[in-house]
N, C-alpha and C positions, 0 to 999 in steps of 0.2 A: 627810397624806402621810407613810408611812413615810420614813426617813433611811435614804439606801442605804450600808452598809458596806464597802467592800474588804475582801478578805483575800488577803496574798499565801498562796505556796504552793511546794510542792516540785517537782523534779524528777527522773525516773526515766530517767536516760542509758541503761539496758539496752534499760528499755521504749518510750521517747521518751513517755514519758505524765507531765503533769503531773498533783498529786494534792494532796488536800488529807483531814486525817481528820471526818468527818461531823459532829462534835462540836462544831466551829466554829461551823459553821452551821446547829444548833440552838439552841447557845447565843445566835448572834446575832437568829435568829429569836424565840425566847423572850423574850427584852430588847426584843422590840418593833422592828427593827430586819430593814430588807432587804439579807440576803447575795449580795456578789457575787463571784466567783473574779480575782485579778488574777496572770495568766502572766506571768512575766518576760521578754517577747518582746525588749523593748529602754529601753533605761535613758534614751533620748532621749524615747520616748513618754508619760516619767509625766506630764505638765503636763498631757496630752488626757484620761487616766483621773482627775489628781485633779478634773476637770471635771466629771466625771459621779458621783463617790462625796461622802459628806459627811461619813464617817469612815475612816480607818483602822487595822483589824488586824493587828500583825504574827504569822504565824503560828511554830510552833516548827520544828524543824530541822537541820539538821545546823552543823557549828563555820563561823566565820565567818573568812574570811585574816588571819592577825595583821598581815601587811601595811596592812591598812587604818588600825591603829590602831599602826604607827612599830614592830612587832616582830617577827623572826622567828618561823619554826615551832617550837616545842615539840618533844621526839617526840611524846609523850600528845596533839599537835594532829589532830583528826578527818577528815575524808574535807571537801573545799570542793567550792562550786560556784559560779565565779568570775560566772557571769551574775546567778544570782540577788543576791552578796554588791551586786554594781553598781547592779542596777536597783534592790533594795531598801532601799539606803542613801540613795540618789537620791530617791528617793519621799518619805522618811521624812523627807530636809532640806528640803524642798521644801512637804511638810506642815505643819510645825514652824514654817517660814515665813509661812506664810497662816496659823498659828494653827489648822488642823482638828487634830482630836480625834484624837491617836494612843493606841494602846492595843498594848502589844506584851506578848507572852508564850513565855519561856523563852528559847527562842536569839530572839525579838523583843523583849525588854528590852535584850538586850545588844546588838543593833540600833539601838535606840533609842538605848541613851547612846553609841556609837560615832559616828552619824550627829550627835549633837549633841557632840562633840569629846573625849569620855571614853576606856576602855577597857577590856579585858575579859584576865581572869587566865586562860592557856591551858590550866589543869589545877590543882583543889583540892585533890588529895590532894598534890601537891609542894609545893602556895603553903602549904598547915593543915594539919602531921601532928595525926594525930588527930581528922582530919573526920569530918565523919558521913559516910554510906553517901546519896548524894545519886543516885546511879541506883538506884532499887528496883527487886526484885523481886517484885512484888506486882501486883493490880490497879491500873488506871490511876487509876481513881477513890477508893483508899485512901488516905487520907494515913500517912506513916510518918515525918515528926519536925514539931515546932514551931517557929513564928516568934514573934517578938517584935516588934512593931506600935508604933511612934511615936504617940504619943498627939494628938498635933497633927499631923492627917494627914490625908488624905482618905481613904487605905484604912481607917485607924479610924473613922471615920464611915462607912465603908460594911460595915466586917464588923463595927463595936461591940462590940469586941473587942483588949485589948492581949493575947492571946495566940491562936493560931490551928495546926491542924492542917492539914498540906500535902501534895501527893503530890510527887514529885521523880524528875526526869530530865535532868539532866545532869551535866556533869565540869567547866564552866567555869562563870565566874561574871563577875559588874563587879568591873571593877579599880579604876581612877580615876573616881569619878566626874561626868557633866559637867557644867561649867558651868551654871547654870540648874535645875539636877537635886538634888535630895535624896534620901539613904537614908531609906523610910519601914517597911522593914523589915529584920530581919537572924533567919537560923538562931542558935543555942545556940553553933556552934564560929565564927560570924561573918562567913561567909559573905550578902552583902548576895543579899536577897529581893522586897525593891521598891525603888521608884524612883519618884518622881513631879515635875511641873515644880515650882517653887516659885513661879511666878508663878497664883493659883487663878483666875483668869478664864483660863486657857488648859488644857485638858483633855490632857495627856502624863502617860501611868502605862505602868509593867513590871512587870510582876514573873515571878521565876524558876520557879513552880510552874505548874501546867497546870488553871486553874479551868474550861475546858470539860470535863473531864472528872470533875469533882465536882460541878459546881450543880443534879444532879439528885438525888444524895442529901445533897447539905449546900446546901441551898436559898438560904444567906447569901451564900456565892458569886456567886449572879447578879447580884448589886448591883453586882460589878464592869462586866459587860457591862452590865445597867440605866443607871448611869451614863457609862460612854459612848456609848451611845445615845442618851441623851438630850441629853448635848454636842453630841451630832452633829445631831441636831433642831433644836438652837439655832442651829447653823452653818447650818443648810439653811434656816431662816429670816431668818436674816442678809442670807446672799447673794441669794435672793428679793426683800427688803426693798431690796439695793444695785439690782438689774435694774429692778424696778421704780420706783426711782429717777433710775436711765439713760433709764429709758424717757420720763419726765416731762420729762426736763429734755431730751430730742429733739423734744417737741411744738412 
């Protein structure tokens, strides 16, 4: 049995259409893994969805309210959208809780370590003069600067690689971060690039670049989704293993 994935997703107030970009959900398909869409209908409901998913995605997005994490707006701070920041912070502590496999990327890393008590720097070019140019213009699937990869890591062990080309799309970044949490990569001007739990029997990884949209021409990329899929697998086995337990001990 496939391990079914959640992925949260955006919202289009113009259109009232929720959306998600298709690269998700090949990538997730690819890694062996069944995609599902999770609307931010209500921030009360996650407990019924993490019932039915065995991983989750966070997807990328628009800025997250500083509020969540003790600080006002910025100017440089982006367009929110207060249902989603709710529901998907919610999900994410609640996952993190049960120990399922969270995997967040871009504005979902910074999801990630908010949800587990960290923060996130409102705008890079005011925190690092002298930043790099972290919103390209280029194809999505270009990478345009390097990271530098921790060697005792789990992303080095899945891109076998202490140095890596990334594509880049955003303006914020992790600020503090959280408990539980290690920097497992970092950009040239310092800018933190991943994120992973420090505890290795627990599957929690971010990172700030967009690997669904590279792992079809830089193939090493998939390893990220491969292994959380495969967390996820193990978790779905798990909780199988717990039911069919329950069930024994009602005979």
């Amino acid at each position: 049995m496939r391990p079914v994935v959640g992925i949260t997703c955006s919202y289009n107030t113009a259109l009232d259409q929720y959306h998600l970009a298709r690269d998700y959900v090949r990538a997730v398909k690819a890694a062996g893994g069944e995609p599902i869409i999770l609307p931010h209908t209500n921030k009360n409901n996650v407990r019924s969805l993490l019932n039915v998913i065995d991983g989750l995605l966070l997807s990328g997005g628009g800025d997250i309210d500083p509020y969540h994490f003790g600080e006002e707006p910025w100017p440089e701070n982006g367009s929110i959208d207060p249902h989603r920041d709710s529901f998907e912070l919610q999900i994410t502590m609640q996952a993190l809780e049960l120990e399922m496999p969270v995997f967040g990327i871009c504005r979902g890393i910074q999801i990630l370590n908010v949800a587990a008590g960290g923060t996130v720097c409102q705008d890079i070019q005011r925190a690092i003069p002298g930043a790099y140019k972290h919103s390209q213009e280029a194809p999505r699937w270009y990478p345009t600067h390097e990271i530098e990869i921790k060697q005792d890591s789990l992303l080095f062990d899945l891109l076998a690689a202490h140095k890596f080309r990334v594509n880049s799309f955003h303006h914020q970044m992790i600020g503090q971060t959280a408990e539980g949490f290690t920097v497992s990569a970092r950009a040239g001007d310092g800018v933190i690039e991943a994120i992973e739990r420090t505890d290795k029997n627990s599957f929690a990884m971010g990172v700030q670049f967009h690997p669904e949209n590279m792992w079809e021409k830089y193939p090493a990329v998939l390893q990220l989704f491969i292994a959380h899929v495969q967390a996820s697998a193990r978790y779905l086995s798990n909780r199988n293993y717990r039911v069919i337990q329950e069930k024994v001990k009602s005979l």
